[in-house]
Backbone as CSV, one residue per row, in Angstrom:
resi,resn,N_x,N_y,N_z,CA_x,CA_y,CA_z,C_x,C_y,C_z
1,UNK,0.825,-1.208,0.000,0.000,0.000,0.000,0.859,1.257,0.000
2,UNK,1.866,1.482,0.859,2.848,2.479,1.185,3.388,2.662,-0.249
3,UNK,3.995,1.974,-0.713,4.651,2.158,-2.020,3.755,2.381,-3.205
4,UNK,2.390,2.333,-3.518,1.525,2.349,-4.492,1.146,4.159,-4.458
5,UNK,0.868,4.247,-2.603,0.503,5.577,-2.347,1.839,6.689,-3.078
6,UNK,2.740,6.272,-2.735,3.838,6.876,-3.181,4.055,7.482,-4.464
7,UNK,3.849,6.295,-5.233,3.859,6.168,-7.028,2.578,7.262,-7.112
8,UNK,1.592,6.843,-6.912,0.339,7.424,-7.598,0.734,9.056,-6.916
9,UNK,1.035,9.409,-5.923,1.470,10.960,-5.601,2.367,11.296,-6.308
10,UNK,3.088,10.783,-6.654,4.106,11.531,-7.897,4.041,11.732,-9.205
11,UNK,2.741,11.435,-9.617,2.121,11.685,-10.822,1.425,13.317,-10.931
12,UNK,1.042,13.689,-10.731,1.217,15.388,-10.512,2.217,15.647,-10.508
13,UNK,3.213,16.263,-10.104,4.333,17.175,-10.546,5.269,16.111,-11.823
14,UNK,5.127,15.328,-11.783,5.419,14.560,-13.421,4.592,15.246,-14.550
15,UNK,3.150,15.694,-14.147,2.625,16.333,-15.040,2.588,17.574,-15.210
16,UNK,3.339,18.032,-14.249,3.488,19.660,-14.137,4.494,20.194,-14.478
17,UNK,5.686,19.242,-14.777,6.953,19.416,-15.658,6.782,19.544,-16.637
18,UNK,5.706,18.161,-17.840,5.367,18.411,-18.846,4.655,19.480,-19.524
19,UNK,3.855,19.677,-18.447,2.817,20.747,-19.270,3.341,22.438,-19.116
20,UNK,4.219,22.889,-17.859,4.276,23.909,-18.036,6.040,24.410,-18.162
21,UNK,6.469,24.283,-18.777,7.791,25.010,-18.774,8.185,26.380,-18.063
22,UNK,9.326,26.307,-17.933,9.618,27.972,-17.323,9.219,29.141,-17.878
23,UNK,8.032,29.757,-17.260,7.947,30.561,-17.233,6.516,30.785,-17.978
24,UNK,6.307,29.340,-18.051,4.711,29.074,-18.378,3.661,29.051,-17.138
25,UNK,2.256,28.950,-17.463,1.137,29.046,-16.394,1.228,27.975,-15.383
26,UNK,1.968,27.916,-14.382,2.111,27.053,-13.409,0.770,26.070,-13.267
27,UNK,-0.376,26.520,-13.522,-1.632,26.037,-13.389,-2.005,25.302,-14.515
28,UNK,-1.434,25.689,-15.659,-2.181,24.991,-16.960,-1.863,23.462,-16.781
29,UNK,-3.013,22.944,-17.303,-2.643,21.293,-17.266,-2.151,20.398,-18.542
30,UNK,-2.736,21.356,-19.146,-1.534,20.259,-21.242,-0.665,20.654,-21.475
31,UNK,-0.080,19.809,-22.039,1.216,19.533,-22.571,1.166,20.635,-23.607
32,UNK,0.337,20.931,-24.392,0.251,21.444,-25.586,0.507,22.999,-24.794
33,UNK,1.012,23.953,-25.406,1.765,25.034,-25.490,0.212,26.057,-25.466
34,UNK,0.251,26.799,-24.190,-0.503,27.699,-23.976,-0.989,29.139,-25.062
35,UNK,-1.887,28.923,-25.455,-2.073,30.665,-26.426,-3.316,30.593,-25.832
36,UNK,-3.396,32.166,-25.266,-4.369,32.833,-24.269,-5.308,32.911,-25.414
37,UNK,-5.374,33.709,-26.583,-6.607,34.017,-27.572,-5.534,33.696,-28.830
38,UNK,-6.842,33.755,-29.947,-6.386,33.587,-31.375,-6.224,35.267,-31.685
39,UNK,-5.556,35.045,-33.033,-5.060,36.161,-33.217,-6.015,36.138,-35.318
40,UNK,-6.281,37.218,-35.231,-7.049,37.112,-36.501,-5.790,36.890,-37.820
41,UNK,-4.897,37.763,-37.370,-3.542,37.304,-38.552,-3.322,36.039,-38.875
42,UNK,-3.240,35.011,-37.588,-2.875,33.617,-37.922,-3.771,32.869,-38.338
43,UNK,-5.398,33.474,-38.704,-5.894,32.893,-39.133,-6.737,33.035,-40.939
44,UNK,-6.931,34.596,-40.516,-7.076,34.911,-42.498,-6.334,36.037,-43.024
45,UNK,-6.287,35.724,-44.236,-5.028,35.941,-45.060,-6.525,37.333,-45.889
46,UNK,-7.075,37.454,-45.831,-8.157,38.341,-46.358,-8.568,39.873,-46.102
47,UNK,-9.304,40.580,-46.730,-9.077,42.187,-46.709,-9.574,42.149,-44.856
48,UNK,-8.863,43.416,-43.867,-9.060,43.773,-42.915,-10.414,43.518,-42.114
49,UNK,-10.925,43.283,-41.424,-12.494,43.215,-41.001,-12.946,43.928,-39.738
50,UNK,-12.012,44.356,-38.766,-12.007,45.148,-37.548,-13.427,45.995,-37.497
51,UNK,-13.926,46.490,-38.894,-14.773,47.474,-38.613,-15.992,46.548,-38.274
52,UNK,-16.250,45.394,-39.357,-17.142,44.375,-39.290,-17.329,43.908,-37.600
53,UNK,-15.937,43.748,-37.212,-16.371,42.804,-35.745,-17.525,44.051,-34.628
54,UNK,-17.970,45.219,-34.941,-18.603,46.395,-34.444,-20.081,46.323,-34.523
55,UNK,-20.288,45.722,-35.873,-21.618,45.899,-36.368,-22.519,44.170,-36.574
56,UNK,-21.723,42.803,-36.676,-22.385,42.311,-37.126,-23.186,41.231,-36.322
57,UNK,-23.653,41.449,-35.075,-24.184,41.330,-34.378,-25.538,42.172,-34.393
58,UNK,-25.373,42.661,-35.167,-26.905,43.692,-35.683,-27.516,43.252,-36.500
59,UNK,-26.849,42.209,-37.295,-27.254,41.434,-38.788,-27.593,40.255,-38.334
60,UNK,-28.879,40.029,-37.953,-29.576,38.882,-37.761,-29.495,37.653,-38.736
61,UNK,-29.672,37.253,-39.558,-29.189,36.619,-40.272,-27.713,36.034,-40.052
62,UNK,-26.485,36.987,-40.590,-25.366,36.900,-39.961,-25.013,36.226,-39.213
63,UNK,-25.664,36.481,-37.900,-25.348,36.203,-36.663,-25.790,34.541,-36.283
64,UNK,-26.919,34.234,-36.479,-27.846,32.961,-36.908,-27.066,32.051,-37.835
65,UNK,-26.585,32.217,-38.816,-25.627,31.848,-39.857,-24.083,31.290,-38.895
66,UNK,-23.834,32.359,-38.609,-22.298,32.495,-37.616,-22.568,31.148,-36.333
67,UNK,-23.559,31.217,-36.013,-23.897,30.260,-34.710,-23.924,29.107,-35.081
68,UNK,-24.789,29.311,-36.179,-25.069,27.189,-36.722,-23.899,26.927,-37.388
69,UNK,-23.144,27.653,-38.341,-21.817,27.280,-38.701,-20.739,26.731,-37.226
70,UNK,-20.658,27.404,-36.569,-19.661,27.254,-35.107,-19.745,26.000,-34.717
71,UNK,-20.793,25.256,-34.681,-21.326,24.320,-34.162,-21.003,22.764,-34.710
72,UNK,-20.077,22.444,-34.069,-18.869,21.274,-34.425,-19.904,20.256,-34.993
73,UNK,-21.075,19.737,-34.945,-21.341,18.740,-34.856,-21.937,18.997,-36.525
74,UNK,-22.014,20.168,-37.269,-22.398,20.511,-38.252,-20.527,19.848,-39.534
75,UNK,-21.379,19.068,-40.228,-19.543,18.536,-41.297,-19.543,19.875,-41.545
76,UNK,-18.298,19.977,-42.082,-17.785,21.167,-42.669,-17.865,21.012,-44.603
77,UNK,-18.234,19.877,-44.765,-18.951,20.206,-46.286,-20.018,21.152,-46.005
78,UNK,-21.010,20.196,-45.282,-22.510,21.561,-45.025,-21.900,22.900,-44.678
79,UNK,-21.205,23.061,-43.795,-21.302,24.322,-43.937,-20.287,25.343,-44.491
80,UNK,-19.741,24.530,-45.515,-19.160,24.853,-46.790,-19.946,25.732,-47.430
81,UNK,-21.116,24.515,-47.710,-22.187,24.639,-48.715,-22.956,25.808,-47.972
82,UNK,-23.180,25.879,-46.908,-24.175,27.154,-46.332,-23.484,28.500,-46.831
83,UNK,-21.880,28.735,-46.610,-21.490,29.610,-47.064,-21.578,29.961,-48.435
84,UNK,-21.545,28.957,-49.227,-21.478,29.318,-50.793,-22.801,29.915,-51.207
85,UNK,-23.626,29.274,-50.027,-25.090,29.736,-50.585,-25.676,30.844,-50.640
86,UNK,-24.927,31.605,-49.225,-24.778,32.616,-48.534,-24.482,33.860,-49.073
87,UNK,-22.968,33.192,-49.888,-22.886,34.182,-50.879,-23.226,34.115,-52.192
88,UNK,-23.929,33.625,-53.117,-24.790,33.252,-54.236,-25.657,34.274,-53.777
89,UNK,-26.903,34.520,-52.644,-27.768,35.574,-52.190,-27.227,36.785,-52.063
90,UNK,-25.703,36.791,-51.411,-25.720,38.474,-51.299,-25.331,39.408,-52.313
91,UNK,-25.191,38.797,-53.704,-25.537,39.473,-55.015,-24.333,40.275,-55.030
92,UNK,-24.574,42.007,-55.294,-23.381,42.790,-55.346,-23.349,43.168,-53.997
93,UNK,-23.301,42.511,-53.294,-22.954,42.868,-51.331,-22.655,41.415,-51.238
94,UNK,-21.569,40.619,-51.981,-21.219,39.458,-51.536,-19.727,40.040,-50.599
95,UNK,-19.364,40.632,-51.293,-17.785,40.906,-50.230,-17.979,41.691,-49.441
96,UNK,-18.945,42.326,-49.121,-18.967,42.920,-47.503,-19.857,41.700,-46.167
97,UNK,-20.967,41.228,-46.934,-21.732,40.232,-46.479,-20.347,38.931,-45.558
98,UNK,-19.621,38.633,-46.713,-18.462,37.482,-46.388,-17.567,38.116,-45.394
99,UNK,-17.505,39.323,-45.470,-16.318,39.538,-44.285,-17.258,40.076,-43.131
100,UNK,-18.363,39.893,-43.203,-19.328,40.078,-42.198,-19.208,39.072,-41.221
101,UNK,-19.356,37.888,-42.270,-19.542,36.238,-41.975,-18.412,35.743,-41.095
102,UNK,-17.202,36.312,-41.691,-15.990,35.796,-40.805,-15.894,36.658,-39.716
103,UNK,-15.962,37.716,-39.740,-16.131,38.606,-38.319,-16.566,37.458,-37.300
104,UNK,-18.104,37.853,-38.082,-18.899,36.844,-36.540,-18.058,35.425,-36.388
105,UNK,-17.851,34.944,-37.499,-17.616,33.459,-37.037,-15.861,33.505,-36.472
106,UNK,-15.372,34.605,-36.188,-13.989,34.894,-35.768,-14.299,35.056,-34.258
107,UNK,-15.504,35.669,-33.811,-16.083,36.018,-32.811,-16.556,34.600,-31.993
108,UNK,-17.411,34.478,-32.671,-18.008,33.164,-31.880,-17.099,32.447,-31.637
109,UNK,-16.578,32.279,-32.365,-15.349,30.708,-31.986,-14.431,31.242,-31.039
110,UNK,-13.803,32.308,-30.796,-12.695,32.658,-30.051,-13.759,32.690,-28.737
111,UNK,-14.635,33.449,-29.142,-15.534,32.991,-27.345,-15.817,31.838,-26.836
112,UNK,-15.678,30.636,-27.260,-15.945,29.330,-27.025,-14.675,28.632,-27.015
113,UNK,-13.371,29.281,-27.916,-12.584,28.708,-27.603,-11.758,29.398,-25.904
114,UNK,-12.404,30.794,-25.658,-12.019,31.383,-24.366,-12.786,30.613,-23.135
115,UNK,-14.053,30.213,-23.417,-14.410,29.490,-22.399,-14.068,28.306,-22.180
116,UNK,-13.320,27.461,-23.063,-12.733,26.231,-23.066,-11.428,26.320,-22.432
117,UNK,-10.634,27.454,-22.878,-9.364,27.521,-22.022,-9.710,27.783,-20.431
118,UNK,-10.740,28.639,-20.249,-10.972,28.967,-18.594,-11.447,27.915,-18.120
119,UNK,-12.035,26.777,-18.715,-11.998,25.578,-17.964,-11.284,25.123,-17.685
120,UNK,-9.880,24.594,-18.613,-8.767,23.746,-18.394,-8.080,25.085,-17.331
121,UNK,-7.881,26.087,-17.127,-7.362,26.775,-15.968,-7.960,26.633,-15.071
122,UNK,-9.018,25.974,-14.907,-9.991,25.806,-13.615,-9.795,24.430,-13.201
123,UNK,-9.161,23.267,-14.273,-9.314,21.876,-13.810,-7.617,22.112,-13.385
124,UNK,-6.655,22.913,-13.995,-5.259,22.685,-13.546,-5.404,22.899,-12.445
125,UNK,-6.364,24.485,-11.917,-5.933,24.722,-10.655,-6.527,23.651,-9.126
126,UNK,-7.806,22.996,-9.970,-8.272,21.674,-8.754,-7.374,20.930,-8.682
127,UNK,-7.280,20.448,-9.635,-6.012,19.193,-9.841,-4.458,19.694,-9.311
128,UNK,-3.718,20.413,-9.173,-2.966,20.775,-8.639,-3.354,21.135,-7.023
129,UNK,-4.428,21.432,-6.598,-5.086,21.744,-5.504,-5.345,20.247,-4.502
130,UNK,-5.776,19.624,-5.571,-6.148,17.872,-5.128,-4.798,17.305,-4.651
131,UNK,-3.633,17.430,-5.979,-2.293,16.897,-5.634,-2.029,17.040,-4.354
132,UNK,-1.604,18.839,-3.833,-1.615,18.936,-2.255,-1.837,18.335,-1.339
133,UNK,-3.365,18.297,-1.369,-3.950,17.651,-0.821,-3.871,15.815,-0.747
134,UNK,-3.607,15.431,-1.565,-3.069,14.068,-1.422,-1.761,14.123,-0.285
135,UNK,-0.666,14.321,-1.122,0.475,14.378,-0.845,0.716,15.194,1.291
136,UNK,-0.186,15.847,1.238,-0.322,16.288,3.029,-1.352,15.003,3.123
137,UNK,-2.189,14.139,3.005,-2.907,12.864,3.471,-1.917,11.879,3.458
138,UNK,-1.318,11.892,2.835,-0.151,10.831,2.649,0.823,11.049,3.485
139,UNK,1.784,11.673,3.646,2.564,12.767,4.758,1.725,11.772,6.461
140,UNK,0.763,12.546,6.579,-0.359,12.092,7.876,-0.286,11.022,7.986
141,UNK,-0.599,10.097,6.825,-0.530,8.489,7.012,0.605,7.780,7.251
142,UNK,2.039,8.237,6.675,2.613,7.896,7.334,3.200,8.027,8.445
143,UNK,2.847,9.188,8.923,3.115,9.716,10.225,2.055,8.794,11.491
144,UNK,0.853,8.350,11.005,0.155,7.599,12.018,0.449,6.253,11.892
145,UNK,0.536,5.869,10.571,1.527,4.366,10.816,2.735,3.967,11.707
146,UNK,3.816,5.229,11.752,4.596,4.958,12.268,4.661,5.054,13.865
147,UNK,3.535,5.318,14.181,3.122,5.178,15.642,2.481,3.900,16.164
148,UNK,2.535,2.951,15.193,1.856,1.492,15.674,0.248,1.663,16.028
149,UNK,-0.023,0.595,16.117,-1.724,0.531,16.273,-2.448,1.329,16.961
150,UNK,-2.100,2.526,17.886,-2.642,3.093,18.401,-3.914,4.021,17.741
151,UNK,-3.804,4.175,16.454,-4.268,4.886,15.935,-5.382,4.549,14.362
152,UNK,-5.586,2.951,14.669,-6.129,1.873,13.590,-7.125,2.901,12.910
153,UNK,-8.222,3.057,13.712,-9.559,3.689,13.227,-9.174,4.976,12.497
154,UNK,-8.391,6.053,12.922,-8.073,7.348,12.010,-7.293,6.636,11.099
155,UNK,-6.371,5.581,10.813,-5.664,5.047,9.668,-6.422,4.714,8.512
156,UNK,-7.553,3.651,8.774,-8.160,3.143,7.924,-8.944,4.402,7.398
157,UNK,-9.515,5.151,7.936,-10.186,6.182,7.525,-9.692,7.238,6.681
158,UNK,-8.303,7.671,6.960,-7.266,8.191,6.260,-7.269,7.672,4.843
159,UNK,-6.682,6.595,4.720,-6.373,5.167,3.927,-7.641,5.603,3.092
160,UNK,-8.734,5.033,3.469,-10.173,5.381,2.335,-10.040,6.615,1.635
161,UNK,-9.750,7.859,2.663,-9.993,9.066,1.726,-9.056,9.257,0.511
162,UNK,-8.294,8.610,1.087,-6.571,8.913,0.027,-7.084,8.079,-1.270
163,UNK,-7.469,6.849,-0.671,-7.506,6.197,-2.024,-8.893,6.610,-3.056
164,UNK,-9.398,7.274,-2.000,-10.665,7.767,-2.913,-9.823,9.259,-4.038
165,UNK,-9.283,10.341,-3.328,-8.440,11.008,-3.877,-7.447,10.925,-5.145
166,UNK,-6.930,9.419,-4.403,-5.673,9.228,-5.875,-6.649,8.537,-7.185
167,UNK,-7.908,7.953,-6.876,-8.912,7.786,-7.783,-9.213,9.309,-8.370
168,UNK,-9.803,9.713,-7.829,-10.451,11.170,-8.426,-9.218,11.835,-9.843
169,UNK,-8.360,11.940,-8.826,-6.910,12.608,-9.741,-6.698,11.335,-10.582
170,UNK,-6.680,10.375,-11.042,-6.042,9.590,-11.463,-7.627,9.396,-13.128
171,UNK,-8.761,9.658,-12.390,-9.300,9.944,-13.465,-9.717,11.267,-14.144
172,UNK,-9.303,12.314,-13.753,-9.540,13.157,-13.693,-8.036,13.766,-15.148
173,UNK,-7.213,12.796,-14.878,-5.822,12.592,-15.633,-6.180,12.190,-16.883
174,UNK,-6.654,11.042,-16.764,-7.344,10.259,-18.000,-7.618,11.070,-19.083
175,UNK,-8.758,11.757,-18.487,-9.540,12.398,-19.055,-9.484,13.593,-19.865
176,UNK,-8.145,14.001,-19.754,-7.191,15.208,-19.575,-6.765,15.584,-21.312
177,UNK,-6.481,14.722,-21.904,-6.254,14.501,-23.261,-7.152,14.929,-24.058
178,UNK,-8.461,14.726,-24.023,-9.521,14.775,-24.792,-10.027,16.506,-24.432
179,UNK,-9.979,16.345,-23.567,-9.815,18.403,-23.036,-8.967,19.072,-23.813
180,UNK,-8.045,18.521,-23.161,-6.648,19.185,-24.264,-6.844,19.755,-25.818
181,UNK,-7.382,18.829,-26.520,-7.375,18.965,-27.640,-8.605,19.897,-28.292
182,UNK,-9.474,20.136,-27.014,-10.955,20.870,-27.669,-10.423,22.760,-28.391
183,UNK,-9.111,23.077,-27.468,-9.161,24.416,-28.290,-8.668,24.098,-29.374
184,UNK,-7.888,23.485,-30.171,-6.937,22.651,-31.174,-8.151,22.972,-32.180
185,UNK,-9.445,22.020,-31.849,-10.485,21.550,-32.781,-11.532,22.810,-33.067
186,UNK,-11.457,23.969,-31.834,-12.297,24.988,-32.401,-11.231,25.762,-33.422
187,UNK,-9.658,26.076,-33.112,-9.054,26.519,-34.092,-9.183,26.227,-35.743
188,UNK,-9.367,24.693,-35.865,-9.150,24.097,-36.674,-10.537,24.160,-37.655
189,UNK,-11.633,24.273,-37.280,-12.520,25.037,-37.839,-12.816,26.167,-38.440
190,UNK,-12.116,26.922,-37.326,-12.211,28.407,-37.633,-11.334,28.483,-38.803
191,UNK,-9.992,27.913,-38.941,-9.421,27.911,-39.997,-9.772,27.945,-41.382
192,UNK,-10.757,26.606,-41.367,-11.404,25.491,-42.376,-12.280,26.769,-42.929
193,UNK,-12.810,27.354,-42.104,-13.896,28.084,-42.480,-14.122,29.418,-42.791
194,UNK,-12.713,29.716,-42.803,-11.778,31.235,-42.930,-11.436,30.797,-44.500
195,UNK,-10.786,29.646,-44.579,-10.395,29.160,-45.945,-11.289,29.192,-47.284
196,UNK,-12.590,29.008,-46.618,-13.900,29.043,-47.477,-14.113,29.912,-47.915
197,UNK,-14.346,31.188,-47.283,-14.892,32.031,-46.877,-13.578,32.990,-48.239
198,UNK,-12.503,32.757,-48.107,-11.480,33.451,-48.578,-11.471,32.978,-50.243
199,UNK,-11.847,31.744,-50.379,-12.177,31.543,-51.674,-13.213,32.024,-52.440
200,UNK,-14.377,32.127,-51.971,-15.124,33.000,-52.305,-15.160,34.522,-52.828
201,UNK,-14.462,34.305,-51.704,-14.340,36.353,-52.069,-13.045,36.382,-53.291
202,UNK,-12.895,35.259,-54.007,-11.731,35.862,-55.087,-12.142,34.938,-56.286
203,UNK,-13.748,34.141,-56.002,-14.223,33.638,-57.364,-15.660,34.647,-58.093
C-alpha cells in the first residue's frame, strides 16, 4: 500500500513538468503550449475586417448563420455549402456580407474557444489543488503508521480518503487529453472556415 501511495502521488508534478515550462502558467494542465486568444492574422489571409467585428451582431441573419456554422457537430462540407449559398444571395454585397460572416464566425469561436481555455485553468488549478492535498494525506498516514496501532480507526479512515483522492486525480488525468485537444479543434474550424470564406471572395 505504502509504495503504491507513493507512485500514484508523484504523478502530478510529473505532469506539471510536462505541461508547463519555465515561465509558463504554473496552473495549466496540457502539454500542448498555452495561447491565451487567437489572433485574426494567424488565421485569415483576407481584406481587414475590424470594422465588421462592431456591427455584425446587428445582422440577424449573420449572426444565426455564424452560430449554426460554429457548431462542431455541423460537417464542414454543409457548412461549406451554407457559405457558398450565402454568398450566391448576397448578389453585389457578396464581399462585404463574407467579411461580415468571418467577423462573426472569428467572434463566436474565439468565445468558445475562451471558455474552453478557462476551464482547463480551472481543472489545472483543482487538480494541482487535489495533488496537495493528497500528498499532506499521505505525509499524515505515514506519520500515524509509524506510531503502531494506536491509531487503527483514524488510519483506515485516512487510507479510504486517500484512495478515494488518488482515484479522483487519477481519473480526472485520463480524461485530460480529450480536453486538451478541444481548443486545437475549435481553431481548426475556424481555420477550415476562414479558408472558405477566402475563396469566395476571389471567385
Amino acid at each position: 500500500m505504502k509504495r503504491r501511495l507513493l507512485a500514484l502521488v508523484s504523478l502530478w508534478p510529473t505532469l506539471s513538468v510536462q505541461a508547463a515550462p519555465p515561465g509558463a502558467d504554473p496552473n495549466w494542465p496540457c502539454q500542448q503550449i498555452k495561447v491565451p486568444e487567437l489572433s485574426i492574422a494567424a488565421i485569415w489571409n483576407g481584406p481587414p475586417v475590424d470594422s465588421y467585428r462592431t456591427t455584425w451582431e446587428q445582422d440577424s441573419t449573420v449572426a444565426e448563420l455564424a452560430h449554426r456554422l460554429a457548431q462542431r457537430r455541423m460537417p464542414l462540407d454543409q457548412a461549406e455549402a451554407e457559405i457558398k449559398s450565402f454568398a450566391e444571395n448576397a448578389g453585389t454585397e457578396k464581399q462585404s456580407r463574407l467579411l461580415t460572416l468571418f467577423a462573426a464566425l472569428f467572434d463566436v469561436l474565439s468565445r468558445e474557444r475562451d471558455s474552453i481555455m478557462a476551464g482547463l485553468d480551472r481543472f489545472g488549478t483543482r487538480q494541482k489543488e487535489l495533488a496537495a492535498d493528497i500528498r499532506s494525506e499521505n505525509e499524515k498516514l505515514q506519520e500515524l503508521q509509524s506510531q503502531g496501532g494506536h491509531h487503527q480507526a483514524e488510519v483506515e479512515a485516512l487510507t479510504e480518503r486517500l484512495n478515494w483522492d488518488l482515484q479522483v486525480f487519477q481519473n480526472r488525468r485520463e480524461s485530460l487529453s480529450y480536453a486538451c485537444n478541444a481548443p486545437t479543434l475549435v481553431e481548426q474550424r475556424l481555420f477550415a472556415l476562414a479558408r472558405s470564406i477566402e475563396g469566395l471572395l476571389h471567385s
